[in-house]
N, C-alpha and C positions, 0 to 999 in steps of 0.2 A: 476386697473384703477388708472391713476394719479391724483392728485389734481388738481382741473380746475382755480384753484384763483394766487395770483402774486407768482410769480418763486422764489425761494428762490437760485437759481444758480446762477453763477457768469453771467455778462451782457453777452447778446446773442452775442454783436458784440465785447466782448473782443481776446485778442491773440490768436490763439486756444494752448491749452494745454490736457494733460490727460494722463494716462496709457496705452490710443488704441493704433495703429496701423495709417498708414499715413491717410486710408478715416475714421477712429474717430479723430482725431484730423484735417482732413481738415472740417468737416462736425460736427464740437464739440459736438459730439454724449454725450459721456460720461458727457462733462462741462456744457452742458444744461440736463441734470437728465436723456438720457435716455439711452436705450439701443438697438442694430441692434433687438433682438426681435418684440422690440414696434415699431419701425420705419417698419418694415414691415409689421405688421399688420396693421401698420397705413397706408402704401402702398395700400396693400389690401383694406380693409374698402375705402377708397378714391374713387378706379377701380370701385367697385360693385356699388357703389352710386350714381357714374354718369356714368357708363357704359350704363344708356338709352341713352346717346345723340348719341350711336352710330346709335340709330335707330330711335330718334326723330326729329335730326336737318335732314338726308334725306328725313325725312317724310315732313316737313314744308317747306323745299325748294324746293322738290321736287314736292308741290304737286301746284305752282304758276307758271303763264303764266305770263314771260314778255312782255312787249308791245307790240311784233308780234310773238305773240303767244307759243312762245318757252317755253319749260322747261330744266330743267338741269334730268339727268341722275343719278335715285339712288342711284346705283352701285356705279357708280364715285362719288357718296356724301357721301358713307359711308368710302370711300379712303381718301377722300381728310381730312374727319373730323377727322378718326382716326391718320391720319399723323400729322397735325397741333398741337394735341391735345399728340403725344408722344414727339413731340420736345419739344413744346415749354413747358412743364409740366417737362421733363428733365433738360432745359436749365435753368427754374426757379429753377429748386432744386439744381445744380450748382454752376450759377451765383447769387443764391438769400439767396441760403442756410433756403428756408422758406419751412414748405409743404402745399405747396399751388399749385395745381395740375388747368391747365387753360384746356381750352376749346371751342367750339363757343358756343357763349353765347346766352342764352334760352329770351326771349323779343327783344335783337336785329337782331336772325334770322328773326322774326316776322316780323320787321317793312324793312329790308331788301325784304323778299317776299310779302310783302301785301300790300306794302307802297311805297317803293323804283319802283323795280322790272318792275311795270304794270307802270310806265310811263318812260322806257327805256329798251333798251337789255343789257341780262344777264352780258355781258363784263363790260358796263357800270356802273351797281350798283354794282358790286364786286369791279370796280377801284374807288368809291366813299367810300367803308369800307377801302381800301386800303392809300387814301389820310389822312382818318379820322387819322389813326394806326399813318399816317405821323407824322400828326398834332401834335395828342398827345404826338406823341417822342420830338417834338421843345420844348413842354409845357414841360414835364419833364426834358430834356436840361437846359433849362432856368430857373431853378429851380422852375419854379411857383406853379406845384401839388405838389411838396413836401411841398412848404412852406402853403397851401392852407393845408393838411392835420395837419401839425406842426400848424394851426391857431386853428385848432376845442378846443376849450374846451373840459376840461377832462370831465364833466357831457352828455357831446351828445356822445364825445368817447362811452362811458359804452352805452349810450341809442341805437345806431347804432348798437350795440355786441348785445344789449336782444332782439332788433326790430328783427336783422337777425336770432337770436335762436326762435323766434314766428314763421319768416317768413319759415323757414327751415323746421318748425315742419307741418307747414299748407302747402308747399309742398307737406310733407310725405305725410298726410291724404290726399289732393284732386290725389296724383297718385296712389295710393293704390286704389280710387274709395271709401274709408270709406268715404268723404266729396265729394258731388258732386254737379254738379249747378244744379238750376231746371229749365226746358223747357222753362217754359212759367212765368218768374222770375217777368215780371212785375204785373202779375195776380195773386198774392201772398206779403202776409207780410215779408218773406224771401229771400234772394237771392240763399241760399244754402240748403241741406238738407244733413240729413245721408242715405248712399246709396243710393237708390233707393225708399227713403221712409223709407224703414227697409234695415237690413244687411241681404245679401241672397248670396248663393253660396261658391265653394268652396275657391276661389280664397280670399274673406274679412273672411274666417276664418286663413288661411293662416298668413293675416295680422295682426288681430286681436291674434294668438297666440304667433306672432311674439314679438309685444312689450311687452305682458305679459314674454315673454323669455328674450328678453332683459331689461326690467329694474328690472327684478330680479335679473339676473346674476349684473349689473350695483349696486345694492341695496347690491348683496352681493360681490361688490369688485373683481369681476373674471377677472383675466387677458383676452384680447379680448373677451370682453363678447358681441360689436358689434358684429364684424368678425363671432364668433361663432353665433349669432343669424340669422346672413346672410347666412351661410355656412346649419346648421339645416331646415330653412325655403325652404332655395333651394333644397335639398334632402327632403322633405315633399311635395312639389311642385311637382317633379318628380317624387314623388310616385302615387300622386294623379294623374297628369295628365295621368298614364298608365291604372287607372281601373277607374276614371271617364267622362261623357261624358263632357268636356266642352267647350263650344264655343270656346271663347274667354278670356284669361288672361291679354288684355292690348296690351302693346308693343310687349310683348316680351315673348312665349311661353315657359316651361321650359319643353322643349322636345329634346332630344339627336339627333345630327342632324345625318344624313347618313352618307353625308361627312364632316368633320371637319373642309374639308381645304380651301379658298377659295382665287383664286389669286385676286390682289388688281388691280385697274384699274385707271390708273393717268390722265386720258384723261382732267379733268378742269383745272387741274395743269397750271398755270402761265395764263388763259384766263380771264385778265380784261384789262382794258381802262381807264387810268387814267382819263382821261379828257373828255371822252366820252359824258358824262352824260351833257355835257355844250352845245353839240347841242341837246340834243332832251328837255329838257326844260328849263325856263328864268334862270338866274345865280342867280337871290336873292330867288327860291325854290330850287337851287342846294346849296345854302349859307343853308338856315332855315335847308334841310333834314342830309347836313353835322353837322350843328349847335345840332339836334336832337342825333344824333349817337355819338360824342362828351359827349354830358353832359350826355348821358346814361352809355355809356362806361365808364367815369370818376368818376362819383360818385359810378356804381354799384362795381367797383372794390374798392375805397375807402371805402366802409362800409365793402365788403369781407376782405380787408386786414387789419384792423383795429379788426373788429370782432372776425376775427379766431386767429391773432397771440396775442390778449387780452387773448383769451380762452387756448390759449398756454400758458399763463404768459412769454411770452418771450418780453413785451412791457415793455420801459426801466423804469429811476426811474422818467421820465419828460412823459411817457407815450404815448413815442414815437416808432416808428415799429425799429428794428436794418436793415439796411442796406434799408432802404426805396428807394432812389436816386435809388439802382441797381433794383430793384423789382417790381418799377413804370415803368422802363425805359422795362426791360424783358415784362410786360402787354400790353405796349404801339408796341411795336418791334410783340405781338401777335395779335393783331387787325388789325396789317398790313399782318401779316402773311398769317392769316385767310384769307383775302378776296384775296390776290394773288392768294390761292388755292380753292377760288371759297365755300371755307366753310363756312363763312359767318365771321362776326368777332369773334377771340377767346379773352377770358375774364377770368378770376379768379375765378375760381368756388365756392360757401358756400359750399359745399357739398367737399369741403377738412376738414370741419370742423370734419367729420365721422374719416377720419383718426386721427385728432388732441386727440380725443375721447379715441383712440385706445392708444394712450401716444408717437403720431408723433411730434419729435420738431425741428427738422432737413430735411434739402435737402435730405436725402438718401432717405426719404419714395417716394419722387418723383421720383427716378430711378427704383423704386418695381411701383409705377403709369402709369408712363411714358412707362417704358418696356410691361406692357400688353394691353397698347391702340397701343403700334409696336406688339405686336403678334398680336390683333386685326386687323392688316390688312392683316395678314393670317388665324388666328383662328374665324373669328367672328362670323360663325357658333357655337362655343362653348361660348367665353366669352361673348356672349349674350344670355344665357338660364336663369340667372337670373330675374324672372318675379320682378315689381316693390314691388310689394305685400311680396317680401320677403326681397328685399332692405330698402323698405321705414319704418321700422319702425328703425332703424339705424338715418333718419332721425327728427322722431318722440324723439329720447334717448337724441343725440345732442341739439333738440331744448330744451331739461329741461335743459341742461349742461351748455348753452349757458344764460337763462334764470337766472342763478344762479347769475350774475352780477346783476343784478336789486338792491342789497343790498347794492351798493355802490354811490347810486343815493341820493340825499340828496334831499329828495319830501315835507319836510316842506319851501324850498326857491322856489318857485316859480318862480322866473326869468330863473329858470336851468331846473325846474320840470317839471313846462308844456312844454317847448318847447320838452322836452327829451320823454313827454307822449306823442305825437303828431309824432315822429318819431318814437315811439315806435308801437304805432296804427296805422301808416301809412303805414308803412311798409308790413306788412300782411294783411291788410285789401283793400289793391289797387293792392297787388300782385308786388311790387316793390320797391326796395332799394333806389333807387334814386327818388323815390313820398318822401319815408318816413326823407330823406338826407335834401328834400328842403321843407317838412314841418317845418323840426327841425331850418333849418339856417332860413328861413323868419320870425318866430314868435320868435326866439329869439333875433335879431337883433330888432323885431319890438316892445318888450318888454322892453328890454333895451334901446330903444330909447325915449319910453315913460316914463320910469321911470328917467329921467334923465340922464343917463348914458351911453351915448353914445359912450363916448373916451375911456371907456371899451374895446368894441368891436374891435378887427381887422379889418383891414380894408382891408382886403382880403377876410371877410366873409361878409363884407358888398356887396362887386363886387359880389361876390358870390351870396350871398341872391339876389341881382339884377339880375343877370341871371337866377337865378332857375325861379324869376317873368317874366323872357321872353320866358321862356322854357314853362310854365306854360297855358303862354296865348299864343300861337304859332298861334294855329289856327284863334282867334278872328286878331291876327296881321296880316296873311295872308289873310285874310278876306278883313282887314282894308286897306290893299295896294296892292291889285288887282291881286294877282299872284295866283288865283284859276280861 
């Protein structure tokens, strides 16, 4: 395992040099501490961890009726997601030189089908992600995301990296089924419980032996002691499911399929409508729903990117991402991606953080990423037999690793403390990076204002802090000016 604290290697975006060979020295394998080894387990690790969305984002898009009645076609959604999801996961690790492995992104499928969706046809809300992906390429153009990330304070930097190591970890557990909500939540002092009440089945012992494998191997320093705990649990899974009876594992069964192979089907490929979406409702709910998908998109990549390449020590000596400008622009180029191909928006996933774990510090693990979400669109029969239950505690290791930053938080000054505890708690407790992004910027801005010190502040995080209050209150504003 590498050390997860600041990089003691020459700056991530210095000249490349080394001893490699042309892809070590394009990809400064060697000049950021690591090795083709670790970059591909970091690869690996990456694939397994978010290889559900090859079978969550069809499940959630597929399972909503647009306006007149339409749905989209799973088939074609496990195509289109795994396509999106090998380019543009390649193209970053290229162009970005980060491993930072993207995808369509899990909350804005959501609000795409349950939200978008039922008050237009399918063409139409796909060309509203598609505008969004526009938007935000202008915004990165124009220098404004980058200089809006270059604005944050180093104290929320750090607190966005621990928030998304909680957030990650509390993923693992509620996909694993070890944390899960209860029925009837309001008729209770809790909103969540462990399992089912108690731990039952074979699937939460699975889990449950998982992290015990992995933060011991992690405790005793094992080279991909993730990887391996993934790789153990999936072969234990597949033993179990041949001599036990069990329903159900989740997503994703770890059962050997018959046929391995399965041809990919591109039928959604290029069916959206840019401008669709402006006849079938008023332009200031086409403004707000674009407005939503924006500041989702925007911030939930900023805290990923910020977060994971923190956990890399690859952020400079100003504590800044290397090659940001290119990074931001490749995330923004896959939001637009995504919704051309009807996938919904693709986004920066935390769960490259697994790879990061592994000792990924370079674009190559992205091409170990990227290459098996492309065989994925012939093998998905196989590289989907990993159940979550063998994944997720992977994400369970990360979130301690991630967590580890909290020591650099200076919690006796309060103008940095709370706002950073507030993003820190916000973040997993609301199930969102971007709740926990604009709790941090509005109380710190509003701290600082009160304590006299306002000329402090940027004034980019002021704009900022202001939009997150308009994001916030979206609904009472639609409310307020008659477009419901």
């Amino acid at each position: 395992m590498q050390s997860m604290q600041t990089s003691t290697t020459p700056p991530a975006d210095a000249p490349p040099s080394g001893p490699g060979g042309p892809l070590d020295r394009f990809f400064r394998i060697t000049q950021r501490g690591s090795t083709y080894g670790r970059e591909i387990r970091g690869g690996l690790a990456t694939f397994f961890t978010m290889a559900y969305i090859l079978v969550l984002n069809p499940i959630i898009l597929s399972s909503a009726k647009d306006k007149f009645g339409d749905s989209l076609d799973p088939g074609q959604l496990v195509t289109a997601t795994a396509l999106v999801a090998a380019v543009m996961t390649v193209i970053m690790g290229v162009g970005g030189n980060l491993p930072l492995a993207l995808a369509a992104g899990l909350g804005i499928n959501a609000i795409i089908a349950f939200q978008v969706a039922p008050q237009m046809a399918w063409d139409d809300a796909m060309g509203l992600v598609v505008l969004e992906g526009l938007l935000i390429c202008l915004l990165v153009m124009s220098g404004l995301r980058e200089a809006i990330m270059h604005a944050i304070p180093q104290p929320l930097k750090q607190a966005i990296s621990v928030g998304i190591g909680l957030f990650i970890a509390f993923i693992g557990f509620v996909d694993s089924g070890f944390v899960t909500r209860i029925p009837d939540a309001a008729n209770t002092t809790v909103p969540v419980q462990i399992g089912t009440g108690t731990l039952t089945g074979w699937p939460m012992l699975v889990f449950c032996l998982g992290v015990l494998v992995t933060i011991v191997l992690l405790a005793r320093k094992v080279k991909g002691a993730i990887l391996i705990s993934i790789v153990l649990m999936t072969a234990l899974s597949l033993a179990i499911n041949e001599v036990a009876d069990i329903k159900s594992w989740g997503l994703t069964d770890p059962t050997l399929p018959d046929k391995p192979v399965a041809a990919p089907d591109f039928g959604l490929l290029g069916h959206f409508d840019l401008f669709g979406s402006f006849h079938q409702i008023s332009a200031l709910t086409v403004v707000l729903l674009i407005f939503t998908l924006i500041l989702s998109d925007f911030f939930d990549t900023m805290g990923t990117v910020v977060g994971v390449t923190a956990e890399a020590g690859l952020l400079d000596e100003r504590g800044q991402v290397p090659g940001l400008g290119r990074v931001l622009f490749i995330d923004s180029v896959a939001a637009a991606a995504g919704g051309a191909a009807s996938a919904s928006s693709a986004t920066t996933y935390i769960e490259s953080a697994a790879g990061v774990g592994e000792g990924a510090r370079t674009g190559f693990a992205n091409l170990i990423t990227g290459g098996l979400f492309g065989l994925a669109l012939f093998l998905s029969p196989v590289l989907t037999i990993v159940p979550l239950q063998a994944a997720a505690p992977a994400l369970v290791a990360v979130g301690f690793l991630m967590m580890t930053q909290v020591k650099h938080i200076e919690w006796d000054n309060y103008e940095v403390s709370i706002p950073a505890f507030l993003t820190i708690s916000v973040m997993p407790l609301t199930y969102s990076i971007t709740n926990g992004i604009g709790a941090g910027f509005i109380s710190y801005v509003v701290i600082k204002a009160c304590m006299g010190k306002a000329r402090e502040v940027h004034w980019l995080l002021w704009g900022t802090a202001a939009l997150f209050l308009l994001y916030f209150g979206i609904d009472p504003l639609e409310q307020l000016l008659g477009s419901k």
